[in-house]
C-alpha positions as CSV (number, residue, x, y, z in Angstrom):
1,X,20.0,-29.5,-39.2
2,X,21.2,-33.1,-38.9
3,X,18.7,-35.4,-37.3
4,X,20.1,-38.8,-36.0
5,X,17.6,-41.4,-36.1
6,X,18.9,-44.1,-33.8
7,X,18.7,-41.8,-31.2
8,X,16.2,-38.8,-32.2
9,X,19.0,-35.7,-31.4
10,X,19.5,-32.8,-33.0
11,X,22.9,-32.3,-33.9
12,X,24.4,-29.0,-34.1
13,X,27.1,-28.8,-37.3
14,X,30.8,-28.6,-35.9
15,X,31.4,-25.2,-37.5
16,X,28.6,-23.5,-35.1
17,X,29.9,-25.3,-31.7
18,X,32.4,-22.1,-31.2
19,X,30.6,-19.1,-29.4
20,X,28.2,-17.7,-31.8
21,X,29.1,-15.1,-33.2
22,X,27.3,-11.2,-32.7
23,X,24.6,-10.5,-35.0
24,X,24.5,-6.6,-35.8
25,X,20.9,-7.6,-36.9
26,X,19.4,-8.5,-33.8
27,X,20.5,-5.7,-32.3
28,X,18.5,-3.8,-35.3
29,X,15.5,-5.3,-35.0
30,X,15.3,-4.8,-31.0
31,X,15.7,-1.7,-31.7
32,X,12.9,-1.2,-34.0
33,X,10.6,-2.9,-32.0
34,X,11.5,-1.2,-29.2
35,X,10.6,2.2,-30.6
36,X,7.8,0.5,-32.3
37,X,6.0,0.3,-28.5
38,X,7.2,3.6,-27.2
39,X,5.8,5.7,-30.1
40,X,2.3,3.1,-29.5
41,X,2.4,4.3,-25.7
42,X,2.9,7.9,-26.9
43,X,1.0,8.6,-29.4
44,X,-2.6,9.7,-27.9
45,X,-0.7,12.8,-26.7
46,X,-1.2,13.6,-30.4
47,X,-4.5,16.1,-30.9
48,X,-6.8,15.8,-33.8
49,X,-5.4,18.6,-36.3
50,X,-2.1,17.7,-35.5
51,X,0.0,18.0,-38.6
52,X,1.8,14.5,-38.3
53,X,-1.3,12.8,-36.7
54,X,-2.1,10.6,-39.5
55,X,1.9,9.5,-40.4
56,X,2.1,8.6,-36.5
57,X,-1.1,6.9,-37.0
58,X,-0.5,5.1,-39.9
59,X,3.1,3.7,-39.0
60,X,2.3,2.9,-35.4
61,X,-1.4,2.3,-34.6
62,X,0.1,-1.8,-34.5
63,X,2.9,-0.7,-32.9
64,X,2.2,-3.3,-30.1
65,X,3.4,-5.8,-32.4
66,X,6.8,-5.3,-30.8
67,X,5.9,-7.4,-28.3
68,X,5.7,-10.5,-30.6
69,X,8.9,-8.9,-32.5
70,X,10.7,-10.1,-29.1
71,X,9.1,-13.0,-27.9
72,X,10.2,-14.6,-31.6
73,X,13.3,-12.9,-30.7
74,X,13.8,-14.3,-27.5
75,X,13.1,-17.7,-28.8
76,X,15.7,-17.4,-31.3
77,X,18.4,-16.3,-29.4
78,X,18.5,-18.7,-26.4
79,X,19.1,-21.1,-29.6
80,X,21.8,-19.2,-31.0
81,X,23.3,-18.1,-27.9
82,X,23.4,-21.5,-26.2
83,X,26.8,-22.6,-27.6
84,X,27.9,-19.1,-25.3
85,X,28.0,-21.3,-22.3
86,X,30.9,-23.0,-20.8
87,X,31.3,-26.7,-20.8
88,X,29.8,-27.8,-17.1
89,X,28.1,-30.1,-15.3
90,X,24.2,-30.1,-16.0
91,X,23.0,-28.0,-12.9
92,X,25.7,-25.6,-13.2
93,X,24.9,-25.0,-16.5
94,X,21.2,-24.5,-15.8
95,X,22.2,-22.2,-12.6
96,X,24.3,-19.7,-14.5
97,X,21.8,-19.5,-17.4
98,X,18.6,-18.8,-14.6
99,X,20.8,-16.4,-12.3
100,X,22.2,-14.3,-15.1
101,X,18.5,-13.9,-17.2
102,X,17.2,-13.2,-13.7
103,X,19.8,-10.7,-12.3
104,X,19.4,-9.0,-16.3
105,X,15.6,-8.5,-15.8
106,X,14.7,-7.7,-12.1
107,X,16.8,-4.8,-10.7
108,X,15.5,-2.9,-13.5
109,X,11.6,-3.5,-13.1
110,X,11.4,-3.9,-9.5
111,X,13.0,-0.2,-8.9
112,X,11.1,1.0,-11.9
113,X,8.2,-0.6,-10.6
114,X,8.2,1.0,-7.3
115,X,9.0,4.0,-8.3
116,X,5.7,4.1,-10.7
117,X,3.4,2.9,-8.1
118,X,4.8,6.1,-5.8
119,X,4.1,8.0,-9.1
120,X,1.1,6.9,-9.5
121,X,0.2,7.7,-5.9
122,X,1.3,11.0,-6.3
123,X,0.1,11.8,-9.8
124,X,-3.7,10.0,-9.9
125,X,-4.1,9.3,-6.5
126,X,-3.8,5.7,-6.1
127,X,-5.1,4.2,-3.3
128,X,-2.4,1.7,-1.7
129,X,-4.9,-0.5,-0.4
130,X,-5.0,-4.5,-0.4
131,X,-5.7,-4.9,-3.6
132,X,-3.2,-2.8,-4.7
133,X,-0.9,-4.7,-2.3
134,X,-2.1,-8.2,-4.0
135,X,-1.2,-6.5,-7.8
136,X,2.0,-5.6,-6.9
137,X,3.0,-8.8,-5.2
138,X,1.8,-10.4,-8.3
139,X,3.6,-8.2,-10.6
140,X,7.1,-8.6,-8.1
141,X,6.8,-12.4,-8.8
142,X,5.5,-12.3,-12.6
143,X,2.4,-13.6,-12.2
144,X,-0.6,-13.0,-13.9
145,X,-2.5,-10.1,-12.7
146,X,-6.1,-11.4,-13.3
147,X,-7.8,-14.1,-15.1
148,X,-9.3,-12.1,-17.5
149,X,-8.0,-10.2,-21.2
150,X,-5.5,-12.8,-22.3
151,X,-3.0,-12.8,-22.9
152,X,-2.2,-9.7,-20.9
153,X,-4.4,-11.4,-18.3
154,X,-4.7,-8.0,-16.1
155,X,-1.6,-5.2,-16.3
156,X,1.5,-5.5,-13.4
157,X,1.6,-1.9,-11.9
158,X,4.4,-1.5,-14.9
159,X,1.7,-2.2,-17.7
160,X,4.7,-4.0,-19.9
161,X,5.4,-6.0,-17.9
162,X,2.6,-8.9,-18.4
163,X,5.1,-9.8,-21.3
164,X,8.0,-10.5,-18.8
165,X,5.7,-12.8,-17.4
166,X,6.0,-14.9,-20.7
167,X,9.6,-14.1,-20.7
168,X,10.4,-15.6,-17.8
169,X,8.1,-18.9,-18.1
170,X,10.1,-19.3,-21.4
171,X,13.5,-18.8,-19.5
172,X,12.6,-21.1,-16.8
173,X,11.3,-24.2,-19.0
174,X,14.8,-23.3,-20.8
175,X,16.7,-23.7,-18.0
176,X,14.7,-26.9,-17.1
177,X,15.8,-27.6,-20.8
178,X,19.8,-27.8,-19.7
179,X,19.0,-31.3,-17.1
180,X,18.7,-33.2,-20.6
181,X,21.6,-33.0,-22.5
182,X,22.3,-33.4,-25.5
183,X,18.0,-33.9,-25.6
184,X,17.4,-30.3,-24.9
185,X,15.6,-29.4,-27.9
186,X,13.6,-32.5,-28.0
187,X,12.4,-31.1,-23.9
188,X,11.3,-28.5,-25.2
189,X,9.7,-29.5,-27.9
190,X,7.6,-32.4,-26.2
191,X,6.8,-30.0,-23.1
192,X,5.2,-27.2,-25.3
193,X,3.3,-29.8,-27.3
194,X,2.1,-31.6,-24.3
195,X,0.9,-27.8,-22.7
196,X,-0.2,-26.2,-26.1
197,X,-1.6,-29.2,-27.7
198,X,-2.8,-31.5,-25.2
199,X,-5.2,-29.8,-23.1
200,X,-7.3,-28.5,-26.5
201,X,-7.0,-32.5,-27.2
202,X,-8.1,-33.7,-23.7
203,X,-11.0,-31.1,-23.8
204,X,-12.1,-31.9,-26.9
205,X,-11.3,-28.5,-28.4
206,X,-11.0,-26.9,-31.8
207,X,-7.4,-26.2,-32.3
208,X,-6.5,-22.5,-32.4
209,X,-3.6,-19.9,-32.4
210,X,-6.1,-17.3,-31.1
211,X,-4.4,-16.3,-28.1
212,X,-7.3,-14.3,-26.9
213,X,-9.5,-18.1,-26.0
214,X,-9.2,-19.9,-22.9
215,X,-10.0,-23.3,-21.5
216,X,-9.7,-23.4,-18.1
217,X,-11.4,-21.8,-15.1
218,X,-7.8,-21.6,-13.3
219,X,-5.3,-18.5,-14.4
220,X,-2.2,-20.5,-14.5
221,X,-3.3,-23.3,-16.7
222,X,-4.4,-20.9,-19.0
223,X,-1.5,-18.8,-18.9
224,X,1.2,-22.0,-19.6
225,X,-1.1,-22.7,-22.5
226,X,-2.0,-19.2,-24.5
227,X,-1.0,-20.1,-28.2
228,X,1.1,-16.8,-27.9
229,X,4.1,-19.2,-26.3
230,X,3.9,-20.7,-30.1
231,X,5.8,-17.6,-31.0
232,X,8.8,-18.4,-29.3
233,X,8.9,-21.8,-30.2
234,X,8.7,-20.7,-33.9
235,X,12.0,-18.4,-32.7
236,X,13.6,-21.5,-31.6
237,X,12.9,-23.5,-34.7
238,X,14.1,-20.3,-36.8
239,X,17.5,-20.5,-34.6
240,X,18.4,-24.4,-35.2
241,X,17.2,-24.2,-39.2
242,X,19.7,-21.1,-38.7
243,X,22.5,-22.5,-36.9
244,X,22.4,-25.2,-39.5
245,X,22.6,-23.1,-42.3
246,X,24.8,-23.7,-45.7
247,X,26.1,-20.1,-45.8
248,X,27.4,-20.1,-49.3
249,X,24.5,-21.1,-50.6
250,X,21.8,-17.9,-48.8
251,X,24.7,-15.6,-50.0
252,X,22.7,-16.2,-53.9
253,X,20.9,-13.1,-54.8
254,X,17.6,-14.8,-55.2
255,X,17.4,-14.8,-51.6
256,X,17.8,-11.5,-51.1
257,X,14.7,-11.4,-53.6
258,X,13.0,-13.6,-51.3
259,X,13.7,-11.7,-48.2
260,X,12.4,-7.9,-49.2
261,X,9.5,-10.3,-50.4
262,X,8.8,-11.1,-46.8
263,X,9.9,-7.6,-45.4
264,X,7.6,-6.0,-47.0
265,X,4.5,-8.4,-46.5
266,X,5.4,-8.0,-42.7
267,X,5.8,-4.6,-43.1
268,X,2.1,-4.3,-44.9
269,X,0.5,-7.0,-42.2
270,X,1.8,-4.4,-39.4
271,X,0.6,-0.8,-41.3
272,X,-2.5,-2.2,-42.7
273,X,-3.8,-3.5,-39.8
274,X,-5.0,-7.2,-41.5
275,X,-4.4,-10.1,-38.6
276,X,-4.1,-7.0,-36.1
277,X,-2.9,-8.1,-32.8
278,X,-1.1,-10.1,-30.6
279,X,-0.4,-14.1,-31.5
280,X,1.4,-16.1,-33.7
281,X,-1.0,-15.8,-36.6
282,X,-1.5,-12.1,-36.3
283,X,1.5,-9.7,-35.5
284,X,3.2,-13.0,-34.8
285,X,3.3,-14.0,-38.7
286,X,5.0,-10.8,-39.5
287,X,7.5,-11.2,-36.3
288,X,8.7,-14.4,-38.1
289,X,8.8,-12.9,-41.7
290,X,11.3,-9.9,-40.3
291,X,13.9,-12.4,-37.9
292,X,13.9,-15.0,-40.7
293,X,14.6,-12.0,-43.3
294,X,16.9,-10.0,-41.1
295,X,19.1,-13.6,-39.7
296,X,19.7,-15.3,-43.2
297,X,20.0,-12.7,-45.8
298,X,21.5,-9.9,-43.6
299,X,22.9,-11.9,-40.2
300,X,26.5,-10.6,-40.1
301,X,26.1,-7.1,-42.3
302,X,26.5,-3.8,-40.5
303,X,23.3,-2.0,-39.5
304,X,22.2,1.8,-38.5
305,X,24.1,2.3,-35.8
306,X,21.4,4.7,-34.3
307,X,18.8,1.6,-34.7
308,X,22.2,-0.5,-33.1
309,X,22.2,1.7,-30.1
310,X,18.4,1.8,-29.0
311,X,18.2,-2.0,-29.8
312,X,21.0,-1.8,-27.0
313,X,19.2,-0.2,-24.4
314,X,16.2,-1.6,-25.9
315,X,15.2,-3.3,-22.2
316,X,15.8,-0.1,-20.2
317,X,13.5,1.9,-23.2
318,X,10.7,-1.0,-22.8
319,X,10.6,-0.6,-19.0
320,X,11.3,3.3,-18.2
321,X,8.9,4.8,-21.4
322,X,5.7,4.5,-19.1
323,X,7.1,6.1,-16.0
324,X,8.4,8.9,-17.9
325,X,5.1,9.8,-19.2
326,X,3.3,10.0,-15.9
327,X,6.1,11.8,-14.2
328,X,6.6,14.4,-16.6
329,X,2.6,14.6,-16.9
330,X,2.8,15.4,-13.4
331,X,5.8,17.5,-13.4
332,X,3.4,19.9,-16.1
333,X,0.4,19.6,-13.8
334,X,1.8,20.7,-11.0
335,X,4.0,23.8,-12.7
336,X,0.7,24.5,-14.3
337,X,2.4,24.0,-18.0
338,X,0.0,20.9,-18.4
339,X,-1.7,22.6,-21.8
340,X,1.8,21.8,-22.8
341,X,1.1,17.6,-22.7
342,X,-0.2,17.6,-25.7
343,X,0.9,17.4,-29.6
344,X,3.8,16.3,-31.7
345,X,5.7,18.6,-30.0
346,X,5.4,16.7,-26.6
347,X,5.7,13.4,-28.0
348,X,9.0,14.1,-29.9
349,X,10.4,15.0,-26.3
350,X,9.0,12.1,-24.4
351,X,11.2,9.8,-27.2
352,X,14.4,11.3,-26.7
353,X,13.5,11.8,-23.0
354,X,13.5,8.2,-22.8
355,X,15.9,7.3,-25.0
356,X,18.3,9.3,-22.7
357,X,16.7,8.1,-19.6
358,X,16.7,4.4,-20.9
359,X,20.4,4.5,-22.0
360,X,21.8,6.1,-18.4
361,X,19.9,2.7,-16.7
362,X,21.3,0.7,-19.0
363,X,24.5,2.2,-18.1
364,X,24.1,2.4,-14.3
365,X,21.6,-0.4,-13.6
366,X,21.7,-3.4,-16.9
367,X,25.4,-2.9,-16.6
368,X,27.0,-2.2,-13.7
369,X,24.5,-3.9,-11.0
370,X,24.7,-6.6,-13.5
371,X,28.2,-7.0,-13.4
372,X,28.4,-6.5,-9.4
373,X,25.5,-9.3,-9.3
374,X,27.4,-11.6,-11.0
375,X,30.2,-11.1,-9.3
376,X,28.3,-12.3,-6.4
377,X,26.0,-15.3,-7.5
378,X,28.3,-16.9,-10.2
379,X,32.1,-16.4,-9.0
């Protein structure tokens, strides 16, 4: 990454100003994150002499650390994807960018939002009173739920969903990033300093990655500045040291050396449990560890195409997992077969339950509502 130091820009190389080209390996590593939470969500259906409790347990007890999988992720590729956008004014540029990350995320959770609420009405008698009202509202315009248990800070009625809150800040300042130019980068990296840094600074604060401390009596200032926004600015920074990359010179085998090194200290941070939970020096460190390994020693080779496919429906798998469980727990309930809910048994079919379910929404609802949406907002 050139730096010009007249005027302070990053410069991206000439070579990388075509669209960026597809990386089979992001596609991978949504994918294992993505089954990485579902098994996490599923896994108390296991009973105690289950015969595969303790595998289960052992490789996904931290299996919330997909979350920070793809909010380094997400960092990453707004960076790499940037160049994917049309030359345009400014404000056309930053309209497309909003209205297409927008149209991609809500369909989805708003229907499968509402139709979990009815479930949960149904199913475990959930009172639709005000302050259920006031939660979903909340969770319909991704705001934080409560001002408590950061950085969840209270569940949406679609649990998962307090990390499209983050997503969506992140998309926003993004967007806000596009009204600057060629100085995009250096937005960014000013407004996150001045919201992560500057209020510990003003407050006279320790410094601190935990993402579990607050400083503020109000929600939304603590929210902007939870240290677990840090992890997508370390995606960013991993996407313009990438898309500056001397390609010849990673294709050295020594690097490969260096990359199973970090895969498999991520891969020990995760099982082992040490740093456990969510944050940028917790599940966070080993977040980085696997997108730096898997972009610069494996970017453009092929990958399991059965990891390929759920890291393509790997949205649709995030959001519809939850609702499957409690409707099929109430599907057994009221046949009577509920002594069924239970075991390895049960959990193996809520996986491929929802990997079938998650791939016809990406299919009917990612896809084509997508495609009719923009149709309509960006033609």
């Amino acid at each position: 990454m050139k730096i010009n130091n007249r005027i302070g820009v990053f410069h991206i190389s000439k070579e990388n100003k075509s669209h960026a080209k597809k990386l089979p390996i992001i596609q991978f590593i949504r994918g294992v994150a993505s089954i990485m939470v579902v098994v996490y969500h599923f896994k108390h259906v296991l009973i105690a002499n289950d015969s595969f409790k303790q595998v289960i347990d052992l490789l996904f007890s931290n299996g919330a650390a997909g979350v920070d999988i793809f909010f380094v992720l997400s960092g990453f590729v707004m960076v790499y994807s940037n160049n994917d956008l049309p030359e345009m004014e400014k404000s056309r540029k930053a309209y497309r960018f909003i209205v297409k990350r927008i149209i991609k995320i809500i369909p989805l959770y708003f229907f499968l939002t509402l139709l979990y609420l009815f479930i949960l009405i149904i199913n475990e008698n959930i009172i639709f009173d005000l302050n259920t009202a006031k939660i979903l509202i909340k969770s319909l315009l991704f705001l934080p739920v409560a001002s408590s248990d950061p950085p969840h800070f209270g569940y949406p009625i679609l649990s998962v969903g307090w990390s499209l809150n983050f997503e969506l800040y992140f998309y926003i300042i993004f967007c806000l990033s596009f009204f600057w130019g060629k100085w995009q980068y250096i937005f960014m990296l000013v407004y996150f300093t001045c919201t992560l840094l500057l209020p510990v600074a003003i407050l006279n604060k320790p410094f601190t990655f935990d993402c579990k401390i607050t400083h503020f009596d109000n929600t939304y200032f603590n929210f902007i500045t939870n240290p677990i926004i840090w992890e997508f600015v370390f995606g960013m920074i991993i996407g313009l040291i990438f898309k500056n990359r001397n390609e010849s010179e990673l294709r050295n085998k020594r690097y490969f050396w260096i990359g199973f090194l970090f895969t498999s200290l991520g891969t020990w941070q995760i099982l082992s449990g040490f740093w456990g939970g969510h944050g940028p020096i917790n599940w966070g460190i080993a977040s980085i560890l696997f997108l730096s390994t898997g972009v610069f020693i494996w970017g453009r080779e092929s990958v399991n195409k059965y990891f390929n496919f759920i890291g393509n429906i790997s949205y649709s798998l995030y959001l519809v997992h939850i609702p499957l469980l409690s409707f099929m727990n109430m599907i057994l309930k009221l046949t009577g077969l509920d002594f069924f809910a239970t075991g390895f048994s049960y959990l193996f079919l809520l996986v491929c339950l929802s990997i079938i379910l998650a791939y016809h929404c990406h299919n009917l609802v990612e896809n084509k509502v997508y495609q009719k949406l923009v149709n309509i907002f960006l033609v």
